[in-house]
Each structure stands twice: as C-alpha cells, then as structure tokens.
ZAMAR-61603 format. One record per atom (N, C-alpha, C): z negated, x negated, y negated; residue number from 1; atom name; residue in three letters. Coordinates in Angstrom, 1 decimal. Layout:
N
+--------+--------+--------+-----+-------+---------+
|     up |   east |  north | num | atomo | residuo |
+--------+--------+--------+-----+-------+---------+
|      Z |      X |      Y | NUM |    CA |     ALA |
...
+--------+--------+--------+-----+-------+---------+
END
This chain:
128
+--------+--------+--------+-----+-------+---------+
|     up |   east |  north | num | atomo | residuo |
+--------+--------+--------+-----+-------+---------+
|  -91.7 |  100.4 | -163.5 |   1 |     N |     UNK |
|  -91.0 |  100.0 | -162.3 |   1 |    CA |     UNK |
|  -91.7 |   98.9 | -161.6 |   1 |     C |     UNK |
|  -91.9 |   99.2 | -160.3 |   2 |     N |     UNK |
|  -92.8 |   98.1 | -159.2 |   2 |    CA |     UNK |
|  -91.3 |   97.2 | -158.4 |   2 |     C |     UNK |
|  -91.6 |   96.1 | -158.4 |   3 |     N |     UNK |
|  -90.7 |   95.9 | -157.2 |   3 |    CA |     UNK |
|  -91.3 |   94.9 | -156.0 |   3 |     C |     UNK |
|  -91.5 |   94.8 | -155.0 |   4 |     N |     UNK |
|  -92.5 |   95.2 | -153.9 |   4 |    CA |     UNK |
|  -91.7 |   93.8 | -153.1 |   4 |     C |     UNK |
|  -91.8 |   92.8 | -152.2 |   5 |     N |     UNK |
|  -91.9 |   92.3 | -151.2 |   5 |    CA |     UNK |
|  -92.9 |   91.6 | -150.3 |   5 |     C |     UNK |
|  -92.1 |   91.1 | -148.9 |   6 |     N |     UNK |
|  -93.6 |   90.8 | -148.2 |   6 |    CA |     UNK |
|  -92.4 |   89.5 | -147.4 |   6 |     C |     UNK |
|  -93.6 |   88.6 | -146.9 |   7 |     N |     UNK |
|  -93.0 |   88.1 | -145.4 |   7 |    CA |     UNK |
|  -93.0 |   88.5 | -144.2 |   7 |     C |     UNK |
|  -92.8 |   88.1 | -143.3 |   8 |     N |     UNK |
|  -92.5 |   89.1 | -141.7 |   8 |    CA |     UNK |
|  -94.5 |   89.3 | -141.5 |   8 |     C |     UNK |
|  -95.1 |   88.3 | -142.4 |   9 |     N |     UNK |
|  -96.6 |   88.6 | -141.7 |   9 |    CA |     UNK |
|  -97.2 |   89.5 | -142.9 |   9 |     C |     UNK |
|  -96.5 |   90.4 | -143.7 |  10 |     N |     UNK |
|  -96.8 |   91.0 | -144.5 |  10 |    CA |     UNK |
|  -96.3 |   92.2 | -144.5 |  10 |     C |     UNK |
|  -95.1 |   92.6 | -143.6 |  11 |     N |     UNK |
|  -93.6 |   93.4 | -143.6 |  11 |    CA |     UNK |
|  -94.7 |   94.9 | -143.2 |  11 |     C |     UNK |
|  -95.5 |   94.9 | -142.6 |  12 |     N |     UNK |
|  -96.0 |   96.5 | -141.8 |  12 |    CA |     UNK |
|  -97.0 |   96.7 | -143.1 |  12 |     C |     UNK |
|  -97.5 |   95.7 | -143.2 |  13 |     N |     UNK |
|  -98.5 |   96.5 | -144.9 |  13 |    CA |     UNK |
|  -97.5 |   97.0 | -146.2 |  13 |     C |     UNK |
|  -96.7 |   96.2 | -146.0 |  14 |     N |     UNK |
|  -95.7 |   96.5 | -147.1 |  14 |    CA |     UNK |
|  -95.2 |   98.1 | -147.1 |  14 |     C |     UNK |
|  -94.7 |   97.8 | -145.7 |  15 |     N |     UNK |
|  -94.0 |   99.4 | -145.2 |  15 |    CA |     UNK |
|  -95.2 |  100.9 | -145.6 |  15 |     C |     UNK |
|  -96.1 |  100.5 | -145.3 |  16 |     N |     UNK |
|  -97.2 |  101.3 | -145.5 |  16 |    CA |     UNK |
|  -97.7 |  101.2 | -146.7 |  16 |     C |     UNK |
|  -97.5 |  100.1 | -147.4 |  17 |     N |     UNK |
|  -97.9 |  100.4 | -149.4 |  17 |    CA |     UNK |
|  -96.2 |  101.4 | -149.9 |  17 |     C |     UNK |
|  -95.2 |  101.3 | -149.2 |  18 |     N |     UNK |
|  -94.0 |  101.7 | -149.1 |  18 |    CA |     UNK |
|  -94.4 |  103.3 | -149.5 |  18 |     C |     UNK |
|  -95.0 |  103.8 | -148.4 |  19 |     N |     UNK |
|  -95.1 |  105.1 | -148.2 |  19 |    CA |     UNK |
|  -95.9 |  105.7 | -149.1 |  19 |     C |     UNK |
|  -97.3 |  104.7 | -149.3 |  20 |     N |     UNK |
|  -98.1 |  105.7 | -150.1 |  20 |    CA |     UNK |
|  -97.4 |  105.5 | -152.0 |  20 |     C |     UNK |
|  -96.8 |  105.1 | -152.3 |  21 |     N |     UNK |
|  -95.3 |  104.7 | -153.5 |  21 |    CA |     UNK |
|  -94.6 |  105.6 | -153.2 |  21 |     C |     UNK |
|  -94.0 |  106.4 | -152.4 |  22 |     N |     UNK |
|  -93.3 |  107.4 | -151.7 |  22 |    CA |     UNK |
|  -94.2 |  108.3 | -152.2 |  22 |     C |     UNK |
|  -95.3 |  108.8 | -151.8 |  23 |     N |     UNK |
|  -96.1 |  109.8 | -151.7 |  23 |    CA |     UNK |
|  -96.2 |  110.3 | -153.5 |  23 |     C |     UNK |
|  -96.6 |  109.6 | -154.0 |  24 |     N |     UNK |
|  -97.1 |  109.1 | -155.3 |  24 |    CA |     UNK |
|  -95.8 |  109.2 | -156.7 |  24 |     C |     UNK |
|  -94.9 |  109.3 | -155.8 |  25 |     N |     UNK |
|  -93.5 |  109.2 | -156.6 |  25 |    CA |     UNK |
|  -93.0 |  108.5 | -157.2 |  25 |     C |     UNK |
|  -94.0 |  107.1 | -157.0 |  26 |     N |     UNK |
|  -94.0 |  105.6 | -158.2 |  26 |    CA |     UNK |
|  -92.4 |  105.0 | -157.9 |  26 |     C |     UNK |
|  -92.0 |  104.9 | -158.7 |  27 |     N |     UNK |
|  -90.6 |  104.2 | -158.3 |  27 |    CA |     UNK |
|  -90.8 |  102.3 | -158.2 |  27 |     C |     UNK |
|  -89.7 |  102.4 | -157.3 |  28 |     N |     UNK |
|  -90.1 |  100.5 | -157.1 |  28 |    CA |     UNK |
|  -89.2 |  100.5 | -156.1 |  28 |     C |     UNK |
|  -88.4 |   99.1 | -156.4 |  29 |     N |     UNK |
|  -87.5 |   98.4 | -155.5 |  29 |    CA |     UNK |
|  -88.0 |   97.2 | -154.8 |  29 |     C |     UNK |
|  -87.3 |   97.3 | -153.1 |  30 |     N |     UNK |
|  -87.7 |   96.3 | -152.2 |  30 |    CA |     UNK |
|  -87.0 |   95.6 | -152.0 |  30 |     C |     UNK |
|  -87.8 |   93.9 | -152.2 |  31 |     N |     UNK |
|  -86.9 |   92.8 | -152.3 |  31 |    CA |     UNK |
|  -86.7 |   92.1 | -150.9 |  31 |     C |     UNK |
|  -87.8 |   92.9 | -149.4 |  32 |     N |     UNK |
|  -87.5 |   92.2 | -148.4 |  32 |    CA |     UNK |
|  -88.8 |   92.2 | -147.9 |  32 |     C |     UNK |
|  -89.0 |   91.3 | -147.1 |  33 |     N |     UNK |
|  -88.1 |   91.3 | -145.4 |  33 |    CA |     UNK |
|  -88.2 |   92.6 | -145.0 |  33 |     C |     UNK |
|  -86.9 |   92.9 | -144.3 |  34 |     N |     UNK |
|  -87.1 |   93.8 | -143.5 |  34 |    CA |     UNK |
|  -86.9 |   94.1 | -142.4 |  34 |     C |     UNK |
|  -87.7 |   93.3 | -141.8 |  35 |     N |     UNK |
|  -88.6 |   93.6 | -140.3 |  35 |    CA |     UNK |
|  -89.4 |   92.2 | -140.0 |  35 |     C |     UNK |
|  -89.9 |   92.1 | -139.2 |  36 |     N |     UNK |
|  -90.9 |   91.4 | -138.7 |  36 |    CA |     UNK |
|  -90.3 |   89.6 | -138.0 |  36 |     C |     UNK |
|  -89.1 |   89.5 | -138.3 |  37 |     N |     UNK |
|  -88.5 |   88.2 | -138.0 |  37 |    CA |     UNK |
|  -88.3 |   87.2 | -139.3 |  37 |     C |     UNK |
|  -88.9 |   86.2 | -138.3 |  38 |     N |     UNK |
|  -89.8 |   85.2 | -139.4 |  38 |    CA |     UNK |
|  -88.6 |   84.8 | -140.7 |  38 |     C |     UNK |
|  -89.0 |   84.6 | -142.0 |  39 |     N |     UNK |
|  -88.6 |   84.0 | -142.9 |  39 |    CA |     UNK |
|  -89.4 |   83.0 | -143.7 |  39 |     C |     UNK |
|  -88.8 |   82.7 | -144.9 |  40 |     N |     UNK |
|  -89.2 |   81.8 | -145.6 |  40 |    CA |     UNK |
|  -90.1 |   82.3 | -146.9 |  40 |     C |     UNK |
|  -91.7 |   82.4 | -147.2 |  41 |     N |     UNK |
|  -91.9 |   83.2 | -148.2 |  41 |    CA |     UNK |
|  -91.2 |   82.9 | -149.2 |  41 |     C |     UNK |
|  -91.5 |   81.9 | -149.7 |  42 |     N |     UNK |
|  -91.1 |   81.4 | -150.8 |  42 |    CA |     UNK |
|  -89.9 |   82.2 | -151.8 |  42 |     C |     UNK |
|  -88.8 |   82.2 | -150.9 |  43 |     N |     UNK |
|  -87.8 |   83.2 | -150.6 |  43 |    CA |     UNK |
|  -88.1 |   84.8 | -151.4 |  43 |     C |     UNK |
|  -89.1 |   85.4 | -150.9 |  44 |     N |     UNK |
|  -89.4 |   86.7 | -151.2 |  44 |    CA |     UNK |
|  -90.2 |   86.5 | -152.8 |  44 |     C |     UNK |
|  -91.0 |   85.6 | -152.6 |  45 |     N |     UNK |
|  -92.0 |   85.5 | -153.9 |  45 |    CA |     UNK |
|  -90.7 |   85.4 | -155.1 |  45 |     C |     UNK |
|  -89.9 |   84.2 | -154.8 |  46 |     N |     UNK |
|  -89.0 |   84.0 | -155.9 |  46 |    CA |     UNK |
|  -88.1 |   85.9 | -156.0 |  46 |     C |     UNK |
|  -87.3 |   86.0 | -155.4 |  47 |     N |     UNK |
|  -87.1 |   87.6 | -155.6 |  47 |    CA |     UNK |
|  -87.7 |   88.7 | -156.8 |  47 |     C |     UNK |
|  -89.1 |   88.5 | -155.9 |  48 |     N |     UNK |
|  -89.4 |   89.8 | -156.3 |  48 |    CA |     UNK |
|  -90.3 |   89.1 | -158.2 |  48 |     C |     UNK |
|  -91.1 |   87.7 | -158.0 |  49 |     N |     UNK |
|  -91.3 |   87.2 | -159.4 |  49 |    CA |     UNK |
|  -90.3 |   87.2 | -160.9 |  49 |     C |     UNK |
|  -88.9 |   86.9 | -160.0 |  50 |     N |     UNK |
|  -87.8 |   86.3 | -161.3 |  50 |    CA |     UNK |
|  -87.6 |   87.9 | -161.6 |  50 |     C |     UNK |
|  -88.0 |   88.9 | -161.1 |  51 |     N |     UNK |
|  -87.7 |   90.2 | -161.2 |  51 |    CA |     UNK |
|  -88.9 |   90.9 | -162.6 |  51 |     C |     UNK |
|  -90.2 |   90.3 | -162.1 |  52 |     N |     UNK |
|  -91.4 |   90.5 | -163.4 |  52 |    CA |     UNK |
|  -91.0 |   89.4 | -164.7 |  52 |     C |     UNK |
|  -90.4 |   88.3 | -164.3 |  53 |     N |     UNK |
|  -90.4 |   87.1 | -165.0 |  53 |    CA |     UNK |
|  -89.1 |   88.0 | -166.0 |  53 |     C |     UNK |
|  -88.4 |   88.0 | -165.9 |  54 |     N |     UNK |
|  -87.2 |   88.6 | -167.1 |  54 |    CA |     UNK |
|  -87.6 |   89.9 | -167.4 |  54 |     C |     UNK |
|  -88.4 |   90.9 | -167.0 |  55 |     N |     UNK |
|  -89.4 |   91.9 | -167.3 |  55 |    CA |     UNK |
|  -88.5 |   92.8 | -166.5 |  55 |     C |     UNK |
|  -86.9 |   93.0 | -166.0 |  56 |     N |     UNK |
|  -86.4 |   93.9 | -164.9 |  56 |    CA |     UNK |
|  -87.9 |   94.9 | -164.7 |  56 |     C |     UNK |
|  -88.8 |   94.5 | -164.4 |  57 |     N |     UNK |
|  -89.9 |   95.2 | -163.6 |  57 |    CA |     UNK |
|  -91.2 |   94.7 | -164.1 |  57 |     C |     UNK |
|  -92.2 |   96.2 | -164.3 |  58 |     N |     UNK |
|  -93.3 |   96.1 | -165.2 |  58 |    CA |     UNK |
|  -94.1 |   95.1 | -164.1 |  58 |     C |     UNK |
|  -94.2 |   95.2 | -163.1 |  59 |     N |     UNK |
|  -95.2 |   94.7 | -162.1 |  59 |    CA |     UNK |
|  -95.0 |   94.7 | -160.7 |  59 |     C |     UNK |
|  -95.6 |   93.3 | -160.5 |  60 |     N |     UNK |
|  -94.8 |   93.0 | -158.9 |  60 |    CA |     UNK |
|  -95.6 |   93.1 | -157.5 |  60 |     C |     UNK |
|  -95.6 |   93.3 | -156.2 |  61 |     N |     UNK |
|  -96.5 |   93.3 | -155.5 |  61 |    CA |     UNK |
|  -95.8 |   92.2 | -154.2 |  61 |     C |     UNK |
|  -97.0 |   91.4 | -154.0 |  62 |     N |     UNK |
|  -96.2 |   90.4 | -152.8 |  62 |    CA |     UNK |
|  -97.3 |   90.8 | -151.4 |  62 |     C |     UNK |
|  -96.9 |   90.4 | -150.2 |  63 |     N |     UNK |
|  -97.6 |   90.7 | -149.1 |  63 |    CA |     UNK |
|  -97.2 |   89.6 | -148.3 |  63 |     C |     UNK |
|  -98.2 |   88.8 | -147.6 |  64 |     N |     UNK |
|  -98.5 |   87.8 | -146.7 |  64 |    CA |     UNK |
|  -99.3 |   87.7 | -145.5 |  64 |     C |     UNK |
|  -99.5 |   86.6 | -144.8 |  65 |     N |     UNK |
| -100.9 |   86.7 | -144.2 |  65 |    CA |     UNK |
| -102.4 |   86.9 | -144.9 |  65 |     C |     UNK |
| -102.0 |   86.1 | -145.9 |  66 |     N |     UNK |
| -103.2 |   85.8 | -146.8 |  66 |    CA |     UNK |
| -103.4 |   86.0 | -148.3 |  66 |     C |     UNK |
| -102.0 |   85.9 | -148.7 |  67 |     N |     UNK |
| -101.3 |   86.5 | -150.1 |  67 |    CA |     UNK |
| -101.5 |   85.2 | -151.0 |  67 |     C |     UNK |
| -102.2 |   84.0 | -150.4 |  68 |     N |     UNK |
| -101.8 |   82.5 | -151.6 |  68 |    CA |     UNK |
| -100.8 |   82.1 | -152.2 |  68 |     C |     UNK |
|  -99.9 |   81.9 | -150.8 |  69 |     N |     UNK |
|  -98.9 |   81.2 | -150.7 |  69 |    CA |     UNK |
|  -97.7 |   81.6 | -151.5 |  69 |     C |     UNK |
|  -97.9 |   83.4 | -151.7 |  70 |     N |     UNK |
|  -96.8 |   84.0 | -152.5 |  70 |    CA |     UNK |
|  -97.4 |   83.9 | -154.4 |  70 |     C |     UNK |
|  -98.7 |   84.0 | -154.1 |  71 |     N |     UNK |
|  -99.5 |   84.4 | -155.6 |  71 |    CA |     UNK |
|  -98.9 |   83.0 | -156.4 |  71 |     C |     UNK |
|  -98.8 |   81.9 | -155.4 |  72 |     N |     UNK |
|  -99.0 |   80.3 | -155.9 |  72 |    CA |     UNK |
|  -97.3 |   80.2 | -156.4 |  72 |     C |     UNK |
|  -96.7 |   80.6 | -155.4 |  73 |     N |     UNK |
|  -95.1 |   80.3 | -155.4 |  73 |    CA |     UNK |
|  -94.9 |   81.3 | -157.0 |  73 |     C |     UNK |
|  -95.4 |   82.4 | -156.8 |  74 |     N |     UNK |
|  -95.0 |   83.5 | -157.8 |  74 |    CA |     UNK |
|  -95.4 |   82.6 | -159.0 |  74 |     C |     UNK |
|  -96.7 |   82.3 | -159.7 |  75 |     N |     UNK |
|  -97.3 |   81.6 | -160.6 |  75 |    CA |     UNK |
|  -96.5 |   80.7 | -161.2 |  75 |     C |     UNK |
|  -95.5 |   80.6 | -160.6 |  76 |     N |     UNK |
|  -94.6 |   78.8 | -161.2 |  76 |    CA |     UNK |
|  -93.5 |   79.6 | -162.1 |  76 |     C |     UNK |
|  -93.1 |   81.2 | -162.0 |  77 |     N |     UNK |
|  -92.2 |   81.6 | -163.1 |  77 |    CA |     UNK |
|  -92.8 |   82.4 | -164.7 |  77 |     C |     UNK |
|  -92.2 |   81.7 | -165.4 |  78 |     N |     UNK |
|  -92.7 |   81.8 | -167.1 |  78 |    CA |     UNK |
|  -92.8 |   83.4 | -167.0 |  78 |     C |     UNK |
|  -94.1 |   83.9 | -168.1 |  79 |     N |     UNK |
|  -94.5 |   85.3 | -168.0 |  79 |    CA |     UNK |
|  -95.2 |   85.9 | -165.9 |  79 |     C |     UNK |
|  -95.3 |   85.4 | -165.4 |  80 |     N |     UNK |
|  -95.9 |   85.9 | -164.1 |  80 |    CA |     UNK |
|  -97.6 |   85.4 | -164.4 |  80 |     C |     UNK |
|  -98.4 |   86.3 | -163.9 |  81 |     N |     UNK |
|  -99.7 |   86.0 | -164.0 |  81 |    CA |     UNK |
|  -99.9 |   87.0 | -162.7 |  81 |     C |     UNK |
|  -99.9 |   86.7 | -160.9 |  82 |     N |     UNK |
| -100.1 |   86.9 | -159.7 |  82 |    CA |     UNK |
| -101.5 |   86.5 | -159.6 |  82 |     C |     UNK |
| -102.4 |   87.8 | -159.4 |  83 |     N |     UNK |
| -103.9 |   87.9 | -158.6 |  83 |    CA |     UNK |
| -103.5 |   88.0 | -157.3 |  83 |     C |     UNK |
| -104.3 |   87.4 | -156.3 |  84 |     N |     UNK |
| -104.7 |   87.8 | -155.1 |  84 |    CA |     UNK |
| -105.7 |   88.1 | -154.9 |  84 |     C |     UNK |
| -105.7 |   89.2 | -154.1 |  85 |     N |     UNK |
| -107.2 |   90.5 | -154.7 |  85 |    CA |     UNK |
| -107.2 |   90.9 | -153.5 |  85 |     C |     UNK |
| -108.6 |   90.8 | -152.7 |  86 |     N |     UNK |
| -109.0 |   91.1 | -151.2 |  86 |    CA |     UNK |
| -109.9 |   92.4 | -151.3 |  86 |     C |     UNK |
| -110.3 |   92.9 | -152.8 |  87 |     N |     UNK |
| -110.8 |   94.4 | -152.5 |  87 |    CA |     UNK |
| -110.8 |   94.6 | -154.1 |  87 |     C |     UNK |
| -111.2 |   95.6 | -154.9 |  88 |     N |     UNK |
| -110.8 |   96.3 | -156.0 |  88 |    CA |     UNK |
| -111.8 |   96.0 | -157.2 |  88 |     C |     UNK |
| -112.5 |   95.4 | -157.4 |  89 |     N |     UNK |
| -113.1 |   94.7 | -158.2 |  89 |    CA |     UNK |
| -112.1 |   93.7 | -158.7 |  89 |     C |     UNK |
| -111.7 |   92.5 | -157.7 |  90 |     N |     UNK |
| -111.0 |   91.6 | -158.1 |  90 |    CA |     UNK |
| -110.1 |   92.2 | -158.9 |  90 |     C |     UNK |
| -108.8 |   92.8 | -158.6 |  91 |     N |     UNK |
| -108.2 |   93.6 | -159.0 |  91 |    CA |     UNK |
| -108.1 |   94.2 | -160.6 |  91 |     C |     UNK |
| -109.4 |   95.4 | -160.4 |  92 |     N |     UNK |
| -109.7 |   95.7 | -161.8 |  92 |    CA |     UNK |
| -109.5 |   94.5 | -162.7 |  92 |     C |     UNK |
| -110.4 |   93.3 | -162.6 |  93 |     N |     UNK |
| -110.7 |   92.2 | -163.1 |  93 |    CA |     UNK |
| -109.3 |   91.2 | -163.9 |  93 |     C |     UNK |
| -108.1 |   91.3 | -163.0 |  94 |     N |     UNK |
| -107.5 |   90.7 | -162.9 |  94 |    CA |     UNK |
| -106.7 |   91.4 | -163.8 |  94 |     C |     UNK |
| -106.8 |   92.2 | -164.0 |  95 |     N |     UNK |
| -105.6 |   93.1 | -164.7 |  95 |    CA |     UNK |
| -106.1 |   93.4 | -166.1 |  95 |     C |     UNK |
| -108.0 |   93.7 | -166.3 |  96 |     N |     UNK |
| -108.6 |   94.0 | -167.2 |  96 |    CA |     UNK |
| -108.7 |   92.6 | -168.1 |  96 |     C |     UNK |
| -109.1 |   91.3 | -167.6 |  97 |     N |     UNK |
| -109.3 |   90.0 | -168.3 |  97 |    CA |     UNK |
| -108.3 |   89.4 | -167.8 |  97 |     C |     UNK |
| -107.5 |   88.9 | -167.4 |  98 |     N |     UNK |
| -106.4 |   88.2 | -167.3 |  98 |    CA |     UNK |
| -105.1 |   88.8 | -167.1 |  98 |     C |     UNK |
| -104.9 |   89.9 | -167.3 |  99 |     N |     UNK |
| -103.5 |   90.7 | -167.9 |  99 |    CA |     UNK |
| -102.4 |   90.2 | -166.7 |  99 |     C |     UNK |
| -103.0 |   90.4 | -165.2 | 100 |     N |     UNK |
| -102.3 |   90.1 | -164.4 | 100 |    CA |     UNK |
| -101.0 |   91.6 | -164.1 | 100 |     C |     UNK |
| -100.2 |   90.7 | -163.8 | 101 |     N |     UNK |
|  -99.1 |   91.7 | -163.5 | 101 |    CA |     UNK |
|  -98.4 |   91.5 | -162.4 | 101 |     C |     UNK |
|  -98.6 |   91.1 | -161.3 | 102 |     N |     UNK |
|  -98.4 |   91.0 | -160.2 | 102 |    CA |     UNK |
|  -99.8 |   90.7 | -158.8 | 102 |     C |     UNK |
|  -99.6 |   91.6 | -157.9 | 103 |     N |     UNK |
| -100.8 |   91.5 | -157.0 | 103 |    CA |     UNK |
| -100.1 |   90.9 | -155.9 | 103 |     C |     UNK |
| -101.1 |   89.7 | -155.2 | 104 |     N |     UNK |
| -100.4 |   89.4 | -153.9 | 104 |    CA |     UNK |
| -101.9 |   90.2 | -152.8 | 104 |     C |     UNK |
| -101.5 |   90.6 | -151.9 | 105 |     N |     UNK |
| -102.2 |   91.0 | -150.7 | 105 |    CA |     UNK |
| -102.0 |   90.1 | -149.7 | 105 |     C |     UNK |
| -103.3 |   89.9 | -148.8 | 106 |     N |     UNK |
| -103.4 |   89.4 | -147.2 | 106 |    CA |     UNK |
| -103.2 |   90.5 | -146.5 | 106 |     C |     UNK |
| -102.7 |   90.6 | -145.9 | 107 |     N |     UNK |
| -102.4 |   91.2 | -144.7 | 107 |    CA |     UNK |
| -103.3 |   91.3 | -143.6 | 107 |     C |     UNK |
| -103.3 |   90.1 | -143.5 | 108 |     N |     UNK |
| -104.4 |   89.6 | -142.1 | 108 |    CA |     UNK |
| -106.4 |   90.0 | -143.2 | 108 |     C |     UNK |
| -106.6 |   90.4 | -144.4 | 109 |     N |     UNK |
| -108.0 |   90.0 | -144.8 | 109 |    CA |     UNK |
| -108.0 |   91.7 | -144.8 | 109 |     C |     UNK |
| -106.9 |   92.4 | -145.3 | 110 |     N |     UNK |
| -107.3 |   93.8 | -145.7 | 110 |    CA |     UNK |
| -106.6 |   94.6 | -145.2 | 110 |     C |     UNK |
| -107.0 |   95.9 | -144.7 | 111 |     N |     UNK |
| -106.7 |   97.2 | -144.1 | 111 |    CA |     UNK |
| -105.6 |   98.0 | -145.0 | 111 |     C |     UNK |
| -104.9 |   99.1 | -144.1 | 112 |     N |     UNK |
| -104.2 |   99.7 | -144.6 | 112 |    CA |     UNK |
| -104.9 |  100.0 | -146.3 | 112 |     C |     UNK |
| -105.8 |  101.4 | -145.6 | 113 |     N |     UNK |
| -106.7 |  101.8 | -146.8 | 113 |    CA |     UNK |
| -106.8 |  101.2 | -147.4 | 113 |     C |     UNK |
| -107.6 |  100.0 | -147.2 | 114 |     N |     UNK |
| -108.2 |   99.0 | -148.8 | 114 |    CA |     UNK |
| -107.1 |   98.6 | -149.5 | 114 |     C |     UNK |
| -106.0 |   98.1 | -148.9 | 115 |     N |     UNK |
| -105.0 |   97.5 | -150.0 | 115 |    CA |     UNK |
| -104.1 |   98.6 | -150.3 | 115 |     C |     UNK |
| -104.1 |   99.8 | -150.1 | 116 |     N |     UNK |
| -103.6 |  101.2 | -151.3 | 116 |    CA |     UNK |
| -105.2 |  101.4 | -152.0 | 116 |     C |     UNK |
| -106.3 |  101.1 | -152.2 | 117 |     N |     UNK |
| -107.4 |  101.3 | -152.8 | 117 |    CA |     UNK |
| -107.3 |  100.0 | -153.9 | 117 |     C |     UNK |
| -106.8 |   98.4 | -153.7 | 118 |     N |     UNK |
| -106.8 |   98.0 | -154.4 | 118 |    CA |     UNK |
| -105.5 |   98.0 | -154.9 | 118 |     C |     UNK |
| -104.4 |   98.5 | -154.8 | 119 |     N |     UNK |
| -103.4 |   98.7 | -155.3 | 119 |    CA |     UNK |
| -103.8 |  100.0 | -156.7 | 119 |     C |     UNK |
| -104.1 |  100.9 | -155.9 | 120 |     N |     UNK |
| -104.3 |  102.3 | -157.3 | 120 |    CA |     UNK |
| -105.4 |  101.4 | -158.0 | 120 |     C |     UNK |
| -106.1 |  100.7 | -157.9 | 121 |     N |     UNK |
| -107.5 |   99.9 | -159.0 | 121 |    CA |     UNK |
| -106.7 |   98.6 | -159.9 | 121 |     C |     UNK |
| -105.4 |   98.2 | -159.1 | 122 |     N |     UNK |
| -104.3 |   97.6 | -159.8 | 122 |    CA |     UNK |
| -103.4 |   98.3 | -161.3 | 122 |     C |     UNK |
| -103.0 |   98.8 | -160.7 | 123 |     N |     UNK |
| -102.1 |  100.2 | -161.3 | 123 |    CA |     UNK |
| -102.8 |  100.8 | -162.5 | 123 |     C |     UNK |
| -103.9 |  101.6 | -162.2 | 124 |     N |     UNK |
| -105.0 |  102.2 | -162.9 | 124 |    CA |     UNK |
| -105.6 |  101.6 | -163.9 | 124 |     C |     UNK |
| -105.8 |   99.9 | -164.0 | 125 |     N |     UNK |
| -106.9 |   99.0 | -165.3 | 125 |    CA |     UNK |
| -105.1 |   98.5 | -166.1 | 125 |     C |     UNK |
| -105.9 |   98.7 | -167.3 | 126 |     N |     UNK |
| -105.2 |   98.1 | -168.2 | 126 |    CA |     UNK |
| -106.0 |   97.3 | -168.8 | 126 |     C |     UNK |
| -105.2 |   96.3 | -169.9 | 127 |     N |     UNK |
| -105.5 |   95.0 | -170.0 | 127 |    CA |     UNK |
| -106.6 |   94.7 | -171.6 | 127 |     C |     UNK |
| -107.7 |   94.3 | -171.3 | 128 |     N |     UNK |
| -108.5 |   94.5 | -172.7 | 128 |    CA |     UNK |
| -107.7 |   94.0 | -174.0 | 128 |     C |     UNK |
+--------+--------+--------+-----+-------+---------+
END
C-alpha cells in the first residue's frame, strides 16, 4: 500500500503519479491537497508520514516545489527514512543503501516522465 500526497505546488504531479498508479493497478491512498489552492505542507507531510510511521502503509510519496521541505518535515517521524530523488540513480540508491521508504519529488526540478521513471526505480530496488 502507497499513500501519496502533494502541496498545491505539487498537486498536478501528484495527479499525474495518480494516474500512472491507476494504470499499474498499485493501490494507494490520497492524503491531499486537492487542487491547486495554497496550503500548509507541513500538513500533508504529517498525513501521509504518520501513515508509513505506524506502517498503515508500506511506502510514502510526497510532492512539492522542490520536495525538501516535505522529505525534512517527513524525517522527524520514528521509522520514516524520506529520499528526495531528482532522477533514478538517487532513488535506486536510496532504497538499495538506506532502506528509504518514502520518496519526496520536486515538482518544479522534474518532468512528468522522469518522476514516474524515478518512482518505478523507487518501487523496483529493494533494500541490501
């Protein structure tokens, strides 16, 4: 189980990591925003973290402008270990040596494509 949120500057990548989860038949629940009117990340990170943090959910995905601000906020709950991963190296990496289980995305750094490319490179590595 994924459970997925973004902020309003993350909400259209979201929607579009949405779809290709749709496609894919991966199941995952969405913690927010939904639509493009500004919120508070912090807000969303907590959500969708305290959701990996009690294990509710194998793995979490945040979406931002930049994906810090959620990865940082996420990182403060016991059991969360949040990469932000700008192409699929990091990724692999993050998941292969540091048994990360939650990915944050920029929004503003990476394209549709790339961030469903580093999402399946997410998904895909398991942990040495």
């Amino acid at each position: 189980m994924i459970v997925i949120g973004a902020d309003h500057g993350g909400y259209k990548l979201k929607e579009e990591i949405k779809k290709y989860l749709d496609e894919k038949e991966i199941k995952y629940e969405d913690k927010g925003t939904f639509s493009e009117e500004s919120v508070d990340y912090p807000n969303i990170a907590k959500a969708v973290a305290s959701n990996v943090s009690t294990k509710k959910a194998d793995v979490g995905i945040l979406v931002c402008r930049s994906g810090i601000g959620m990865a940082m906020c996420a990182n403060k709950f016991k059991n969360v270990r949040c990469a932000t991963c700008y192409e699929e190296q990091t990724a692999k990496f993050a998941r292969m040596h540091n048994n990360a289980n939650m990915l944050a995305l920029g929004a503003d750094y990476v394209s549709v494509n790339n961030a469903i490319c580093i999402l399946r490179q997410f998904l895909a590595t398991e942990f040495e």
